[in-house]
C-alpha positions as CSV (number, residue, x, y, z in Angstrom):
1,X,-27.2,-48.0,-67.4
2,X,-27.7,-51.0,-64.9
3,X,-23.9,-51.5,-65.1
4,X,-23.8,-48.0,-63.8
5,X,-26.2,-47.9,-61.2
6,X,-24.5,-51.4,-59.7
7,X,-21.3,-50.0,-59.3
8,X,-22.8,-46.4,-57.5
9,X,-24.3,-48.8,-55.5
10,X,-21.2,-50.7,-54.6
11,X,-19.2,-47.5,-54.1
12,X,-21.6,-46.4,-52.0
13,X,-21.7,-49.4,-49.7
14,X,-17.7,-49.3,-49.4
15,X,-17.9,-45.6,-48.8
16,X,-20.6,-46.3,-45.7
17,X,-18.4,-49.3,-44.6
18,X,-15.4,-46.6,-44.4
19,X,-17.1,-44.1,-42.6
20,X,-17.8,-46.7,-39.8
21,X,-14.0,-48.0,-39.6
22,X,-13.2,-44.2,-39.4
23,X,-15.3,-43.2,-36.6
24,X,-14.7,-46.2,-34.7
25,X,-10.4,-44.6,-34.8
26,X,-9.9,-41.8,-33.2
27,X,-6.6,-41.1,-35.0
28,X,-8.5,-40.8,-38.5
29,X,-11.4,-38.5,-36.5
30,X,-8.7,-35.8,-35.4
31,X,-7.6,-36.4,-38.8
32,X,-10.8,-35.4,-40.2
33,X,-11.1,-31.9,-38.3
34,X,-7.8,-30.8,-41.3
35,X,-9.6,-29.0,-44.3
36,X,-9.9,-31.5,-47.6
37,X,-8.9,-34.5,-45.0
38,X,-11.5,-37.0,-46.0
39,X,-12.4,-40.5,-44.5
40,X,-10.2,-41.9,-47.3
41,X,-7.2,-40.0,-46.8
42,X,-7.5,-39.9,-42.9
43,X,-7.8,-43.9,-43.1
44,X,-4.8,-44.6,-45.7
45,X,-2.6,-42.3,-43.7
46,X,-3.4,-44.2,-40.3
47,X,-2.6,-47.1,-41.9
48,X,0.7,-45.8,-43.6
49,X,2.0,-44.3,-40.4
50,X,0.4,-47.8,-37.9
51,X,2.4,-47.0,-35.3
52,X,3.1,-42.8,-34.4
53,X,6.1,-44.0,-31.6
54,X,8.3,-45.3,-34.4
55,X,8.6,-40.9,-35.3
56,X,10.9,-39.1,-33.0
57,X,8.7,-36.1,-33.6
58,X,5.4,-35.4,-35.9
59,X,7.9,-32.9,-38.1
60,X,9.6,-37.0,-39.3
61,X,6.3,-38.2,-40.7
62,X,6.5,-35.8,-43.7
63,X,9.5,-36.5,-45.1
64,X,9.7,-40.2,-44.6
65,X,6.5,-40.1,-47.0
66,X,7.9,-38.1,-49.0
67,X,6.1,-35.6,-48.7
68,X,8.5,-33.0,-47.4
69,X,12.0,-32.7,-47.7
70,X,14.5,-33.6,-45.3
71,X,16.9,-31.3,-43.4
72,X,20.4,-32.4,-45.6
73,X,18.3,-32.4,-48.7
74,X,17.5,-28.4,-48.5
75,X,20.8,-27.8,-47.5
76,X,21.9,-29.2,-50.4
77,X,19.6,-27.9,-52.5
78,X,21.0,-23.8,-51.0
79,X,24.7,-24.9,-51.3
């Protein structure tokens, strides 16, 4: 039970040290207004994309994740 208690502790101290970092960026704020975006996710994916320039549009950060398919890959997927 101590063990326990320690480590809700701990996760709780990370967790308050997080939502500083996060309202200190503005990028993970605007983040944060998207439904289920937490301080966790809106952090990682700041620090996954680092620098938004490198895109040639927003509609390039999906698919370079992963997380949506690109153009040629749905076209081959219809053919």
């Amino acid at each position: 039970m101590k063990v326990r208690h320690a480590l809700v502790n701990e996760f709780a101290g990370f967790e308050r040290k997080l939502r500083a970092i996060a309202r200190q960026d503005e990028n993970a704020q605007r983040l944060m207004t998207t439904p289920s975006v937490g301080v966790l996710v809106a952090l990682t994916f700041v620090a996954a994309v680092d620098a938004p320039e490198r895109f040639r549009s927003s509609r390039a950060v999906g698919p370079h994740f992963g997380l949506t398919q690109r153009l040629e890959n749905l076209i081959q997927v219809q053919q």
